[in-house]
C-alpha positions in Angstrom: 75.7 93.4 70.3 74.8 91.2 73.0 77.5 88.8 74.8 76.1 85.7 75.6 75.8 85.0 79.2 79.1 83.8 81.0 77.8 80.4 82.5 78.4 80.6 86.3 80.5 78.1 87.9 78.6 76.7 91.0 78.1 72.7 93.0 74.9 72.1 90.6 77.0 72.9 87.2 80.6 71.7 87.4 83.0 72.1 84.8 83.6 70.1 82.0 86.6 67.8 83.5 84.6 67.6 86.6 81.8 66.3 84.2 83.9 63.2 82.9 85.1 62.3 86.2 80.8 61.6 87.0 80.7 59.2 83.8 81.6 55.4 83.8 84.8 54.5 84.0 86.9 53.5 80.8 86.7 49.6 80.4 89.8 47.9 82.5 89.4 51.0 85.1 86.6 49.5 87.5 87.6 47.7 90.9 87.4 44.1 90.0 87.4 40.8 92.5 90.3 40.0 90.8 92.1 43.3 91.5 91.1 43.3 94.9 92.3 39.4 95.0 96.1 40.8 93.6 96.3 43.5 95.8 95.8 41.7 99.0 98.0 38.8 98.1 100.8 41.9 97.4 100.1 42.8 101.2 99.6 39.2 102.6 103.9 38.5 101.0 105.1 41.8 102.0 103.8 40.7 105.7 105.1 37.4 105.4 108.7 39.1 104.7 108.4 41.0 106.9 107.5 38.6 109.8 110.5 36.4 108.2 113.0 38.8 109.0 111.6 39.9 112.6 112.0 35.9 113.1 115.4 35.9 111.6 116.7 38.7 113.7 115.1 37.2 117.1 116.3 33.7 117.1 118.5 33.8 120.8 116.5 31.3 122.8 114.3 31.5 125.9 112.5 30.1 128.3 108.9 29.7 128.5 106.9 28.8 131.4 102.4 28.9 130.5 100.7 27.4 133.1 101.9 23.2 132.7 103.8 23.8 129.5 107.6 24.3 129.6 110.2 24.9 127.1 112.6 27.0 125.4 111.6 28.7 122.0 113.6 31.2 120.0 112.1 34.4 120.9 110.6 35.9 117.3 108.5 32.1 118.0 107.5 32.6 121.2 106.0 35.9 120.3 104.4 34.8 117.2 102.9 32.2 119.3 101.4 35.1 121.9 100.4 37.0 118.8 98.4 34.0 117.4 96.9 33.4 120.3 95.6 37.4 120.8 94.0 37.0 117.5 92.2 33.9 118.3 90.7 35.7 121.5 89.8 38.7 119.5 88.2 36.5 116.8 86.2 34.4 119.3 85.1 37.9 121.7 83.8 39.9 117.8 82.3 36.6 116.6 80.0 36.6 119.2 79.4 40.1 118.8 78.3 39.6 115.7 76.0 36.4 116.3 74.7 38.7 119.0 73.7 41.8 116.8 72.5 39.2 114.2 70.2 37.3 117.0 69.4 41.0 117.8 68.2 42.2 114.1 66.5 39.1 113.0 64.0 39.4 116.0 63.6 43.0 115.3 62.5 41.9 112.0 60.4 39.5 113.3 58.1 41.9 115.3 57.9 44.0 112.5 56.5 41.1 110.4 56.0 41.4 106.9 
């Protein structure tokens, strides 16, 4: 009596529960806009908490000097203020990165013509 032949496990045949993990997802398992719109609101409140209490916890005063602007801020302000500011640099410096490399591409496509 002949056995039948053992099927051998390799990369181009993968096992059954391998197989169902390939297939489309059950309905309600897919990544959704809407998903993606609750999980970064989660994030977005559990930053703003967390930047509430580093304000709450850094509210002694001090004094600010920034070029011909003068004052005293609690500190956690002062350094949100600095932070703010960063980003806006950074925002400007990569959106003119990107306007660059998009000037760049669309003249490449240009010479290539249709």
């Amino acid at each position: 009596m002949e056995r039948p032949a053992q099927q051998e496990l390799s990369s181009d045949n993968p096992p059954p529960t391998e197989q169902r993990a390939e297939q489309e997802p059950y309905p309600g398992e897919e990544h959704t806009r809407l998903s993606g719109a609750w999980t970064a609101l989660i994030i977005g409140i559990l930053a703003l908490v967390l930047i509430l209490i580093f304000i709450l916890q850094n509210l002694q005063r001090v004094e600010i000097s920034f070029l011909v602007f003068h004052g005293h801020l609690p500190l956690a302000v002062a350094l949100l203020f600095a932070v703010i500011l960063g980003a806006v640099i950074v925002l400007a410096f990569g959106g003119a990165r990107i306007a660059q490399l998009r000037g760049v591409a669309k003249r490449a496509r240009r010479q290539d013509g249709p």
